[in-house]
C-alpha positions as CSV (number, residue, x, y, z in Angstrom):
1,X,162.8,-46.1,97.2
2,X,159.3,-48.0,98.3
3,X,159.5,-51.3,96.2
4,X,156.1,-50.4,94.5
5,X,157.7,-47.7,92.5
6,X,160.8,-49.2,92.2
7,X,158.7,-52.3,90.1
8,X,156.6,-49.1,87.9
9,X,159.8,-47.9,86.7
10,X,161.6,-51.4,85.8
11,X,158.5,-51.9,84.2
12,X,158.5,-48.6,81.9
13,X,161.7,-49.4,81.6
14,X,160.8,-53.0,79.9
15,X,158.1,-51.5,78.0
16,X,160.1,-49.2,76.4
17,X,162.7,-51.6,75.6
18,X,160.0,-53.9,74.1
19,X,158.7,-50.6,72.0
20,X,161.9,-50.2,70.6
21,X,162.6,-53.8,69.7
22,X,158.9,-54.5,68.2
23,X,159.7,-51.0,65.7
24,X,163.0,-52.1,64.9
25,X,161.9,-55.8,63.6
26,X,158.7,-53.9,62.1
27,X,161.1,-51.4,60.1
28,X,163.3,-54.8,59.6
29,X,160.4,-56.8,58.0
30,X,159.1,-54.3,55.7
31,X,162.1,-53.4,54.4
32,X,164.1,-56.4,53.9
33,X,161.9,-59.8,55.2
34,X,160.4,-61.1,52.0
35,X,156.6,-62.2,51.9
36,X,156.0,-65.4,50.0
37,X,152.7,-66.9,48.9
38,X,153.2,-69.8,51.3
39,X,156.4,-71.5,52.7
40,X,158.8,-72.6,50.1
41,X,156.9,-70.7,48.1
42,X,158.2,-68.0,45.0
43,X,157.8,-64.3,46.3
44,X,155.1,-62.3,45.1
45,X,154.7,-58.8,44.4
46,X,152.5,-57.4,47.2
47,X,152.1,-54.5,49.3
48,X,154.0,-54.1,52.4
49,X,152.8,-50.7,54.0
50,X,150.8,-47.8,53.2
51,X,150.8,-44.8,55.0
52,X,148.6,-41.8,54.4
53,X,149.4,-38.4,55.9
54,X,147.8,-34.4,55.9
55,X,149.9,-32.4,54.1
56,X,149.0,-27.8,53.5
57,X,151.4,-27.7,50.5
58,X,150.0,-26.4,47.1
59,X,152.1,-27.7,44.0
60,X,152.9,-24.9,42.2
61,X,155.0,-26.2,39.1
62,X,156.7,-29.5,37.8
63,X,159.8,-30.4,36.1
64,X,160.6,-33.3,34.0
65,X,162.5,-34.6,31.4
66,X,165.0,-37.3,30.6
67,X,168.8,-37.9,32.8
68,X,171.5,-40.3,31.6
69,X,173.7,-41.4,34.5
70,X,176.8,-43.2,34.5
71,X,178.8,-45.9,37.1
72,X,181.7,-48.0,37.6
73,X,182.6,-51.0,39.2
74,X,186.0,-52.4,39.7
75,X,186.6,-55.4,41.4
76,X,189.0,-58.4,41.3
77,X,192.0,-56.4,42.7
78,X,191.1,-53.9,39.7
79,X,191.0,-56.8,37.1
80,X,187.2,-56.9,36.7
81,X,186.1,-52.9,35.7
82,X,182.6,-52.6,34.5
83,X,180.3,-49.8,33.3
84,X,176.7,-48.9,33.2
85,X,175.0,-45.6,31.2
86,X,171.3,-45.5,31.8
87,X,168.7,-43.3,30.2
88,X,165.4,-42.8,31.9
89,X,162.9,-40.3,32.8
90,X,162.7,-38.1,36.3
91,X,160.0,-35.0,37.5
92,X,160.8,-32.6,40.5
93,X,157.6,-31.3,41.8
94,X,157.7,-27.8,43.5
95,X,155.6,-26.4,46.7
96,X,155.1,-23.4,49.0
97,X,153.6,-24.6,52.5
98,X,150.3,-22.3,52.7
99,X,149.8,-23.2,56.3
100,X,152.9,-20.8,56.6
101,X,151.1,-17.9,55.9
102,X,149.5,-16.6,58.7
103,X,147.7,-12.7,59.3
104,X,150.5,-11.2,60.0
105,X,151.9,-12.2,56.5
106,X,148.9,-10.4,54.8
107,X,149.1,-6.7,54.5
108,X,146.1,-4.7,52.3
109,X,146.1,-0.8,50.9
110,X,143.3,0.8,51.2
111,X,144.9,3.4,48.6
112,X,145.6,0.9,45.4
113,X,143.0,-2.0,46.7
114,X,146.0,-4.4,46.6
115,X,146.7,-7.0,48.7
116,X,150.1,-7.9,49.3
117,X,151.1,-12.0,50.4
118,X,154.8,-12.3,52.0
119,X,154.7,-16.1,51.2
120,X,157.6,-18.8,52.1
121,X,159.6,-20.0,49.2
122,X,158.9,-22.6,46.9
123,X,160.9,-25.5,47.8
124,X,161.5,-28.6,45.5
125,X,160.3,-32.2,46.1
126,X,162.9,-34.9,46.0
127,X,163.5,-35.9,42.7
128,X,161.3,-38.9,41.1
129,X,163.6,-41.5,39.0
130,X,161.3,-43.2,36.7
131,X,163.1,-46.4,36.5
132,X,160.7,-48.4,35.3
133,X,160.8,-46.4,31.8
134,X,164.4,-46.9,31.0
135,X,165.0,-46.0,27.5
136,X,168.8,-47.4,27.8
137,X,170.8,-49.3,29.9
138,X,174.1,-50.2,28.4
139,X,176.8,-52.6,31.1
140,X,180.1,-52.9,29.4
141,X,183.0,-55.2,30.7
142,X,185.0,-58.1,30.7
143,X,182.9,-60.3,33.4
144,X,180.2,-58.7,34.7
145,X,179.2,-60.5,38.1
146,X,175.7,-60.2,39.5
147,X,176.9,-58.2,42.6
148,X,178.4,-56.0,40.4
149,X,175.4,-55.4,38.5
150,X,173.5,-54.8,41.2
151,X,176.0,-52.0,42.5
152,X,176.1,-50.7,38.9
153,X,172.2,-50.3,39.1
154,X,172.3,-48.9,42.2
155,X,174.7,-46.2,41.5
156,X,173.0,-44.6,39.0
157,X,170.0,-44.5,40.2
158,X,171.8,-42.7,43.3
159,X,173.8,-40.3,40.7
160,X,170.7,-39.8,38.6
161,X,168.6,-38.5,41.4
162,X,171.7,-36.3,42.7
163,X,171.9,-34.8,39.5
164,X,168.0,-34.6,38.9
165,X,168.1,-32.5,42.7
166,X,171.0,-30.3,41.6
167,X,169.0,-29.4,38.2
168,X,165.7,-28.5,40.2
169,X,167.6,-26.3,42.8
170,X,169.8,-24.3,40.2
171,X,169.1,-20.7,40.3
172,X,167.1,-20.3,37.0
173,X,164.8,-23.2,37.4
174,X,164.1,-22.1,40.9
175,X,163.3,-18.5,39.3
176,X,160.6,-20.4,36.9
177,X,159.2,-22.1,39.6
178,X,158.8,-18.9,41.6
179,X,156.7,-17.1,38.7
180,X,154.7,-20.1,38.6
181,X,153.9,-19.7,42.3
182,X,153.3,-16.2,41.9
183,X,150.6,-16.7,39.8
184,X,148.8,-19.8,41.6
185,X,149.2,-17.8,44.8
186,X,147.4,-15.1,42.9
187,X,144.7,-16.9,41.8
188,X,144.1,-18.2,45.2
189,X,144.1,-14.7,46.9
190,X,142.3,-13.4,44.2
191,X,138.9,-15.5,44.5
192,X,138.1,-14.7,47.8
193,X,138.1,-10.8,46.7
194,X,136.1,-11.3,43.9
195,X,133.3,-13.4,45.9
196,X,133.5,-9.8,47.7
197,X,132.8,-8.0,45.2
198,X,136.4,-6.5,44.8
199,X,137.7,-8.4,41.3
200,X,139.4,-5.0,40.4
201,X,141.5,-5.2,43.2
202,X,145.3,-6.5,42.8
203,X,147.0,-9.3,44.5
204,X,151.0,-8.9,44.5
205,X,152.9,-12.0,46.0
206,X,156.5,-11.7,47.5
207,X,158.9,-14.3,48.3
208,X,161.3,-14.3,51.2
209,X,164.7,-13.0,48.7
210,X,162.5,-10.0,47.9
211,X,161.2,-8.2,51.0
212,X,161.5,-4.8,49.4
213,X,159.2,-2.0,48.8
214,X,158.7,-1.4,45.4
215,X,159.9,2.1,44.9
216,X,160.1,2.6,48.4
217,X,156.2,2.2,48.7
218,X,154.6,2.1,52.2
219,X,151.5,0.0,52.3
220,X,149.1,1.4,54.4
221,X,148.5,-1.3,57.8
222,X,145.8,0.5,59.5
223,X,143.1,-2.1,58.6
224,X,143.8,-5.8,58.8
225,X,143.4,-8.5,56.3
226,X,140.0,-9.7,58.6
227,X,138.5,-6.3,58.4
228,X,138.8,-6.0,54.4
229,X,136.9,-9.5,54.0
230,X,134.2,-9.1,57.0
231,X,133.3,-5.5,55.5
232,X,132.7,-4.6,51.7
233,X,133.5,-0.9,52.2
């Protein structure tokens, strides 16, 4: 190997390592390096990182309310048991990723002027803890060391938000969410056909766990999606 290229790939080599060490320390500091005002100085409460990102997914429905959650903590060879119940407030927002639904996913009948939208299902955010808004926090035992505490608190925050995910994803609240999608999908689809002149026609939304013909309807697929809008018959 000609010693030119055998120095390019030591070097990308390097580089690489170097990438991988600089990302490491940067995930390092922002999590766990704390920023004081000046050396010696008391920590302050500042902002680390921000990051902004796209994003194609229409909220379609919310759910909040209040979650107790409960811990334990048992240290001291089993001599030192403590316990923490915390009440405080948590939301689940829902979505359905529109950037998903492409032409193909779009059908139109020229016989009942409906357009029908196969849509991807609504999937649910992780779970927001509102722990700033705790309406209880109740630590029982003996000798309650600050370790322990700390544990304690993060336990239930981790059982809360568990719990909080559980409660979006059951079957019923998923159900809810999906009628709420229905009708904001609806209301999307629907403007367009109105701006064309076509407000009678209907807009019927379908979500992946019911890709069935209603009574065994055919729509009729000889015109596409693009010819309806491009041509007010």
């Amino acid at each position: 190997m000609p010693a030119t290229r055998r120095w390019l790939i030591v070097l990308a080599v390097v580089l690489t390592a170097a990438a991988i060490v600089f990302l490491a320390y940067d995930r390092y500091r922002e999590r766990y390096a704390v920023t004081a005002p000046e050396e010696g100085g008391a920590p302050i409460t500042t902002l680390i990182s921000a990051r902004m990102a796209g994003a194609s997914a229409l909220k379609v429905a919310s759910l909040s309310g209040t979650i107790q959650s409960t811990a334990s903590d048992i240290r001291g060879f089993g001599w030192l048991r403590s316990d923490q119940v915390v009440k405080m407030p948590y939301s689940v927002d829902y979505f359905v990723d529109v950037a998903r639904i492409g032409p193909g996913d779009i059908e139109w009948s020229d016989a009942t002027r409906t357009l029908i939208v196969k849509a991807p299902d609504v999937a649910p955010a992780p779970a927001n803890i509102d722990e700033a808004r705790r309406s209880l926090v109740k630590t029982t035992g003996i000798f309650v060391t600050r370790k322990a505490a700390e544990d304690l608190s993060q336990r239930t925050s981790i059982h809360a938000t568990a719990k909080a995910n559980q409660a979006a994803a059951s079957p019923a609240r998923m159900a809810q969410a999906r009628e709420l999608a229905r009708q904001a999908l609806v209301k999307l689809y629907a403007a367009p056909l109105r701006g064309l002149g076509r407000g009678e026609a209907r807009v019927i939304v379908t979500f992946p766990y019911e890709r069935q013909r209603v009574n065994g309807e055919q729509w009729d697929m000889s015109r596409s999606v693009e010819d309806v809008m491009n041509n007010r018959f």
